[in-house]
MDAnalysis code that builds the backbone (N, CA, C; Angstrom):
import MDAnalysis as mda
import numpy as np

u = mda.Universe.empty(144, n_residues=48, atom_resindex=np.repeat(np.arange(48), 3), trajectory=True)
u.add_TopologyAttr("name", ["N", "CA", "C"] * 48)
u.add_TopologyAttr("resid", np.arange(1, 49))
u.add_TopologyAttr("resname", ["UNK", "UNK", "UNK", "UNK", "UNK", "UNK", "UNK", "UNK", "UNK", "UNK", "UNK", "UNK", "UNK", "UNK", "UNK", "UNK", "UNK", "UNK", "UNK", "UNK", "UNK", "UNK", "UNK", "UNK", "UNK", "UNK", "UNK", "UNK", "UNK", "UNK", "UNK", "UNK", "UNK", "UNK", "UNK", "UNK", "UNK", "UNK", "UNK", "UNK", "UNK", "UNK", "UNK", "UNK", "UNK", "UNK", "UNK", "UNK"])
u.atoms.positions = np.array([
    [79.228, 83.222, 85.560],
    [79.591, 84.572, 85.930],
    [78.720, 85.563, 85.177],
    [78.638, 86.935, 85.698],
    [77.644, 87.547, 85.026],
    [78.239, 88.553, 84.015],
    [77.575, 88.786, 83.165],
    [78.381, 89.443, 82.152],
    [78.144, 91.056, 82.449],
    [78.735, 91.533, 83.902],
    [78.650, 92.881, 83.654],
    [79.843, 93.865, 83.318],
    [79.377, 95.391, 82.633],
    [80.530, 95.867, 81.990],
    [81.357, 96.575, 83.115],
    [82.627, 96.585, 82.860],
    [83.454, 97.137, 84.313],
    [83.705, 98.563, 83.904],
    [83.823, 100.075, 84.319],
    [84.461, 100.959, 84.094],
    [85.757, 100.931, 84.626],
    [86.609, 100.753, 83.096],
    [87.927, 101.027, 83.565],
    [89.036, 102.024, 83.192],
    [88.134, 103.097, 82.973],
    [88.627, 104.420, 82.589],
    [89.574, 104.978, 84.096],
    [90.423, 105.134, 83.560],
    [91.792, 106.045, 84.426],
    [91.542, 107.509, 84.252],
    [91.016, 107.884, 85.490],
    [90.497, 109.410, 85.577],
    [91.881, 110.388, 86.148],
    [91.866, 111.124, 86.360],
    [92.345, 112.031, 86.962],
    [92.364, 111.705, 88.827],
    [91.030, 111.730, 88.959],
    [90.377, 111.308, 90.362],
    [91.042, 110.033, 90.739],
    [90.678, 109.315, 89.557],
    [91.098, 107.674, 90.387],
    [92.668, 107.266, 90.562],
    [93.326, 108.328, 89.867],
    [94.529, 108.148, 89.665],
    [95.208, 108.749, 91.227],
    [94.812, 109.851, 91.872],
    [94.713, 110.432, 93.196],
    [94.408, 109.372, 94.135],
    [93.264, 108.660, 93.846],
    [92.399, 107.640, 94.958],
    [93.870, 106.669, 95.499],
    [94.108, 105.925, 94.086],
    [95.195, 105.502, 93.726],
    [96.701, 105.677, 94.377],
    [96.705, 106.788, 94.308],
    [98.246, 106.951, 95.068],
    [98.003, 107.067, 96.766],
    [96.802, 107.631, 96.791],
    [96.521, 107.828, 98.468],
    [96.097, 106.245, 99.027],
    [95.748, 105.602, 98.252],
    [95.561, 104.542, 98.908],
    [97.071, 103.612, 98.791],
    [97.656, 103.379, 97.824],
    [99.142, 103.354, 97.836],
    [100.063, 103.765, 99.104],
    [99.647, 105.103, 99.695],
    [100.953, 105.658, 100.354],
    [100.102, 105.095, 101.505],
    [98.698, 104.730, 101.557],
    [98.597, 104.433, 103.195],
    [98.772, 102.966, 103.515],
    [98.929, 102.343, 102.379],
    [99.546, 100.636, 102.573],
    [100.721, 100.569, 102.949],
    [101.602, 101.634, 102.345],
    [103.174, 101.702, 102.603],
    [103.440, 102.624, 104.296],
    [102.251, 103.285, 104.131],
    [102.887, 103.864, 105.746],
    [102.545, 102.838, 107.069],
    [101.617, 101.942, 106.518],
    [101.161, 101.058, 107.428],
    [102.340, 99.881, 107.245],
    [102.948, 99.572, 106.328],
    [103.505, 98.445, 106.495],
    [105.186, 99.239, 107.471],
    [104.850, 100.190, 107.032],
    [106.013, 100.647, 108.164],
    [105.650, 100.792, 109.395],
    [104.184, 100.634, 110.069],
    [104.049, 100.754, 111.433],
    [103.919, 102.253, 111.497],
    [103.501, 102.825, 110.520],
    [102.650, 104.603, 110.708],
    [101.278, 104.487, 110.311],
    [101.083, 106.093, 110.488],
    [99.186, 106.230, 109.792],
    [99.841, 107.760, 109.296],
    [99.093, 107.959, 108.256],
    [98.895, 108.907, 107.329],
    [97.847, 109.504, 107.759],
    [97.950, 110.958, 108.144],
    [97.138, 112.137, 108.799],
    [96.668, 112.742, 107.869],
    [97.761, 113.146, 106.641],
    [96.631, 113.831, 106.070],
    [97.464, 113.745, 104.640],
    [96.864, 113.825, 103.426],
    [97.351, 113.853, 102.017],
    [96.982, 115.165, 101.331],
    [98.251, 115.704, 100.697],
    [97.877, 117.044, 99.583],
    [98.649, 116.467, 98.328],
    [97.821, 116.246, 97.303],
    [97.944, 116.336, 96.329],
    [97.876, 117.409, 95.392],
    [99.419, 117.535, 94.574],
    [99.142, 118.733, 93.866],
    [99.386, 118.506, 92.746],
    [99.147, 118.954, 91.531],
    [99.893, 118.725, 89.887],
    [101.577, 119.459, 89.736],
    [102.004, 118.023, 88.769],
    [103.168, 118.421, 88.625],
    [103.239, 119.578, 87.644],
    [104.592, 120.335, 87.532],
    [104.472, 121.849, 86.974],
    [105.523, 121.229, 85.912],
    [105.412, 121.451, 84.552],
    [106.148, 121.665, 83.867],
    [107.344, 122.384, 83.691],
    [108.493, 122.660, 83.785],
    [109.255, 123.745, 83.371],
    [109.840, 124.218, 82.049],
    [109.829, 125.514, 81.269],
    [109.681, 125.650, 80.036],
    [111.012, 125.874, 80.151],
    [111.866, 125.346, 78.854],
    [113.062, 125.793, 78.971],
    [113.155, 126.978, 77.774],
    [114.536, 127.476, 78.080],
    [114.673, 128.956, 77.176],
    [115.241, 128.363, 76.096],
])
């Protein structure tokens, strides 16, 4: 085997790639297709 180095840094990006490719395995195993994906960041809420 060849000894090459893998990048396995968990980006921001890949973490997105990640869930979109996730939700389109799961909409397919239900017999759908996924039209379109918005990803947004979760919001913190500050408490008083």
């Amino acid at each position: 085997m060849d000894n090459k180095e893998f990048d396995m840094e968990v980006t921001p990006e890949r973490v997105d790639y990640m869930k979109r490719q996730l939700l389109r395995l799961y909409a397919d195993q239900l017999g759908m297709e996924v039209v379109s994906v918005t990803v947004t960041p979760k919001v913190k809420e500050e408490t008083a």
